[in-house]
C-alpha positions in Angstrom: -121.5 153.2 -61.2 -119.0 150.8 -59.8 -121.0 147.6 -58.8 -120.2 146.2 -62.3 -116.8 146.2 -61.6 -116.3 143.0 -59.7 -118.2 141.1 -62.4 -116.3 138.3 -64.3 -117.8 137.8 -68.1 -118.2 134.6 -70.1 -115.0 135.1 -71.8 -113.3 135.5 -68.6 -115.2 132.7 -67.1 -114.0 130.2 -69.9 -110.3 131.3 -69.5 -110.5 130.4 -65.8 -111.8 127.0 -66.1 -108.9 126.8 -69.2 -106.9 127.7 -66.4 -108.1 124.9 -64.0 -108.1 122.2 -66.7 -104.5 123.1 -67.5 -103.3 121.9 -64.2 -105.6 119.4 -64.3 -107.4 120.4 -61.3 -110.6 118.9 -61.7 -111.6 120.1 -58.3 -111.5 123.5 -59.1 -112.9 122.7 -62.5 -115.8 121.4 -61.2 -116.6 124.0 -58.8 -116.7 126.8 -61.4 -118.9 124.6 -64.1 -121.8 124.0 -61.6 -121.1 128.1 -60.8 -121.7 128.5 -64.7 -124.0 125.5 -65.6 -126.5 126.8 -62.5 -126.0 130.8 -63.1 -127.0 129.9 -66.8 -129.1 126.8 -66.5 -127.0 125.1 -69.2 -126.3 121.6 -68.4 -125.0 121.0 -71.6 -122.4 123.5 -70.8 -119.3 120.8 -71.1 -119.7 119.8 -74.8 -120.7 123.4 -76.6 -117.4 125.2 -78.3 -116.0 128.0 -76.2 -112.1 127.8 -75.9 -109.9 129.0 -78.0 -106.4 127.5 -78.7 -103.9 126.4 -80.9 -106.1 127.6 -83.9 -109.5 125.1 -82.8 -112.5 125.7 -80.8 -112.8 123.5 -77.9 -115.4 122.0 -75.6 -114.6 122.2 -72.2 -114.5 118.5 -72.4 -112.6 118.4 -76.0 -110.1 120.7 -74.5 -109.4 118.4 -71.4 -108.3 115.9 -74.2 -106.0 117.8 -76.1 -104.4 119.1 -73.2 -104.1 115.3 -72.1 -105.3 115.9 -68.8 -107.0 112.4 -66.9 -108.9 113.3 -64.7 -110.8 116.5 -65.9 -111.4 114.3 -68.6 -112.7 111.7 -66.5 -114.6 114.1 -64.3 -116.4 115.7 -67.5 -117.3 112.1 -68.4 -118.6 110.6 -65.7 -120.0 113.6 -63.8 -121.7 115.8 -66.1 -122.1 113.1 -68.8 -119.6 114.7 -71.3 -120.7 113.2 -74.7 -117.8 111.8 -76.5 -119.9 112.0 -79.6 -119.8 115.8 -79.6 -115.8 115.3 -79.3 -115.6 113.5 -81.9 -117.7 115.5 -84.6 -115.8 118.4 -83.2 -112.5 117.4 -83.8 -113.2 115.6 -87.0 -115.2 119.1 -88.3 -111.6 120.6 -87.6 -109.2 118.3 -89.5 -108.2 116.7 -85.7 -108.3 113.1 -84.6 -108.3 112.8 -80.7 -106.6 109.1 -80.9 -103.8 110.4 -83.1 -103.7 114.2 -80.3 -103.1 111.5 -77.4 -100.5 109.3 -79.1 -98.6 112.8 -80.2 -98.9 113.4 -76.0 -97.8 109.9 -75.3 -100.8 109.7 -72.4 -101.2 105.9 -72.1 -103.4 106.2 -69.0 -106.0 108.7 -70.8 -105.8 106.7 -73.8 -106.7 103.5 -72.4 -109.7 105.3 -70.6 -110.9 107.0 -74.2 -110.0 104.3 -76.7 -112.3 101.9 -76.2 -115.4 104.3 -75.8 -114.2 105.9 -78.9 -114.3 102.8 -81.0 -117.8 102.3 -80.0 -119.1 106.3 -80.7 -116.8 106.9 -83.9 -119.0 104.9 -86.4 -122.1 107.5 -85.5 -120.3 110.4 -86.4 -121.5 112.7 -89.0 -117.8 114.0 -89.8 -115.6 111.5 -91.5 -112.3 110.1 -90.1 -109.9 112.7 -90.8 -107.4 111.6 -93.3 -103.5 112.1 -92.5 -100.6 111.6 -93.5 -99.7 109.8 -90.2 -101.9 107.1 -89.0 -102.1 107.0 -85.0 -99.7 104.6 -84.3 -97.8 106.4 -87.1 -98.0 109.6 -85.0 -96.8 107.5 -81.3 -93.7 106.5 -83.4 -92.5 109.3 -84.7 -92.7 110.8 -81.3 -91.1 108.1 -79.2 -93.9 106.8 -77.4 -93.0 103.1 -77.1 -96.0 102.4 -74.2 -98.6 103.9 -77.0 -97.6 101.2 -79.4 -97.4 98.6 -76.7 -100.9 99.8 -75.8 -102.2 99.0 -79.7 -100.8 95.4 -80.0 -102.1 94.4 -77.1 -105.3 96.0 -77.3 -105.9 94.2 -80.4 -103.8 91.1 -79.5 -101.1 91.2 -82.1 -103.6 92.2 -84.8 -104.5 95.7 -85.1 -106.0 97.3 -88.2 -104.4 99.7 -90.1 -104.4 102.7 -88.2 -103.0 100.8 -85.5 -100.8 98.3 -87.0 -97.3 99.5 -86.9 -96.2 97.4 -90.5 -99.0 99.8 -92.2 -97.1 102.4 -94.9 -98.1 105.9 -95.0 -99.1 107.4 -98.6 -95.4 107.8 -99.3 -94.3 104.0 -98.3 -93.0 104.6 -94.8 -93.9 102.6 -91.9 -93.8 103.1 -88.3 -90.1 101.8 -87.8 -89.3 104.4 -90.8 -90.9 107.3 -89.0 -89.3 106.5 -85.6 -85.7 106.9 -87.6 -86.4 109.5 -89.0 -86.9 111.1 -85.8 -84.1 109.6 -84.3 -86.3 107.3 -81.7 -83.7 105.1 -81.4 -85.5 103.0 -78.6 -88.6 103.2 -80.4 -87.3 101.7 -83.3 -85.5 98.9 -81.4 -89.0 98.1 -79.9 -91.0 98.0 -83.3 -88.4 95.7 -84.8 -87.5 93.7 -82.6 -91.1 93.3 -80.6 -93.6 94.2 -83.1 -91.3 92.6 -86.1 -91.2 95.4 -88.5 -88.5 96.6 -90.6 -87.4 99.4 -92.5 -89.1 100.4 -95.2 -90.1 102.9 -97.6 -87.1 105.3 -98.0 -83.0 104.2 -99.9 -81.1 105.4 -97.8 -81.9 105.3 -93.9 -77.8 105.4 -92.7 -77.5 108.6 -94.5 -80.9 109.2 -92.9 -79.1 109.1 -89.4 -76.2 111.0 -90.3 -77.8 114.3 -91.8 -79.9 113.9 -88.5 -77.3 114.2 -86.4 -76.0 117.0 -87.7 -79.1 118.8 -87.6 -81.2 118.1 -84.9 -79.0 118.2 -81.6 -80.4 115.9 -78.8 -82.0 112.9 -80.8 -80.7 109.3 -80.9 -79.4 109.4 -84.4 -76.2 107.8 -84.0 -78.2 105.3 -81.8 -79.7 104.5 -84.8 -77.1 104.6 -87.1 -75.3 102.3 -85.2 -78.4 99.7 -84.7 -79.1 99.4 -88.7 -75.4 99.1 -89.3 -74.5 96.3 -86.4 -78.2 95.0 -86.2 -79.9 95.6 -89.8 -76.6 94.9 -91.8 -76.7 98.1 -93.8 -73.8 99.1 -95.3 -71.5 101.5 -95.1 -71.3 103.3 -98.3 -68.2 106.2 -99.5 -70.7 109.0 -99.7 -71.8 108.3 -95.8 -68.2 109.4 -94.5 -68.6 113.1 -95.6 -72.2 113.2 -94.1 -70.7 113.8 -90.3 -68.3 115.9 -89.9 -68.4 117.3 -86.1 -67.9 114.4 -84.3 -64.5 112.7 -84.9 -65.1 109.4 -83.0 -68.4 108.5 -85.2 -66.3 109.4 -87.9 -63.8 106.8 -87.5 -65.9 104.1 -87.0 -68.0 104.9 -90.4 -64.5 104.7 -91.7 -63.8 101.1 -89.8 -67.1 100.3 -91.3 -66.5 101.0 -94.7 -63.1 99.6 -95.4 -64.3 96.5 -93.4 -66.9 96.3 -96.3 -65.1 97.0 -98.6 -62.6 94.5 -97.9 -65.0 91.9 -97.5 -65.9 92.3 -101.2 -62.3 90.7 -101.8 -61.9 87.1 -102.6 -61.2 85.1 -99.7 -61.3 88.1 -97.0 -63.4 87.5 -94.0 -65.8 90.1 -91.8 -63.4 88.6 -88.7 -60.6 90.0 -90.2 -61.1 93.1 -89.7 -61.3 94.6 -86.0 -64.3 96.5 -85.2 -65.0 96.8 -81.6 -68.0 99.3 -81.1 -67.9 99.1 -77.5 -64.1 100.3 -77.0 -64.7 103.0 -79.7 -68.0 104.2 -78.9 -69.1 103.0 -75.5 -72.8 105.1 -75.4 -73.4 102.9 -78.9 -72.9 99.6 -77.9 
């Protein structure tokens, strides 16, 4: 009656190798796929749909991408011939796009192993390109992954296509340098302008942008930013901007300084000079 009781189903077989892929022990991985690919004489075991998470259905292999882990992806690839085809038409089939999963994980090192492999299998796909709001490098921008976009200009040398080219506007005008504001990525946005040569673009009104940011996402860069449009960009300070930030008084009077110092400026024979503003004594973590 009891000598079932030590058994380990499918289901639990699956959640184990999750477990191992997780941790990205490929060892471990591997040792319980050739238990499961020999007990069931499946050696297509790695590409068929078994995990569950986050709301898809995941190869073994497809999983070991959207968890971002290297080297049981690499394992899967090299030693049991994963088929990046497969992963492709499976993510596609759900609305996914693996490029645009490892630029939201910032994972250089897988990317750089997947990309060029999946530019050579994506044009056999049955599924179509998923569409998206974001493009790729869209996607690395918004979440701050500077070596991503690094990776994409010099993969293509300085000219990427679209989903890859950091000037290309989203369906509501907004490029890459956009998105990273918006997400208060001030170093990312630094980088795209001033290395990739992209401005702003896309929405009116990107110090007030900043601003509302700060106020309501704790932790981001947004005063990074406002500061590196104001003092870089030349984007003016405007009368509606100094009730927009209200919990932080040194920030405050500086958008004050600002202001005036433009407004003055708009006087006849009145000078930028002549007014002091001195970032670096007033806000020193700005400068």
């Amino acid at each position: 009656m009891g000598c079932n009781s030590g058994k380990i189903n499918r289901k639990e077989k699956a959640e184990i190798i999750k477990n191992a892929i997780d941790i990205d022990n490929y060892k471990a991985m591997a040792d319980l796929l050739n238990q499961e690919i020999k007990s069931t004489k499946n050696p297509e075991l790695v590409d068929q749909p078994q995990l569950n998470y986050d709301g898809f259905t995941f190869s073994v292999f497809g999983y070991s991408l959207y968890k971002g882990q290297t080297n049981c992806f690499k394992c899967l690839y090299k030693n049991y011939k994963a088929g990046v085809l497969e992963l492709i038409n499976s993510y596609h089939s759900q609305g996914l796009n693996p490029v645009s999963v490892l630029c939201s994980l910032g994972n250089v090192d897988l990317l750089r192993y997947f990309f060029p492999i999946y530019l050579e299998t994506k044009e056999a796909c049955e599924f179509q390109e998923v569409t998206s709001l974001f493009t790729p490098v869209q996607v690395a921008a918004k979440c701050g992954h500077i070596s991503i976009l690094n990776y994409f200009n010099q993969y293509f040398k300085g000219k990427p296509p679209y989903s890859y080219d950091a000037k290309g506007r989203n369906i509501q005008g907004e490029n890459s340098a956009t998105l990273a504001l918006k997400e208060g990525q001030y170093s990312t946005l630094k980088y795209i302008h001033e290395k990739l040569g992209v401005s702003i673009d896309g929405i009116k009104d990107p110090i007030g942008i900043c601003l509302i940011g700060a106020s309501e996402k704790k932790g981001r860069e947004y005063l990074e930013c406002a500061v590196y449009i104001i003092e870089t960009l030349n984007y003016s300070v405007r009368k509606h901007h100094l009730s927009l930030l209200n919990d932080n008084d040194l920030f405050s009077r500086y958008l004050n300084t600002k202001y005036l110092e433009n407004e003055i400026t708009q006087l006849p024979n009145v000078s930028q000079g002549s007014v002091a503003t001195n970032i670096s004594t007033e806000y020193p973590s700005l400068a």
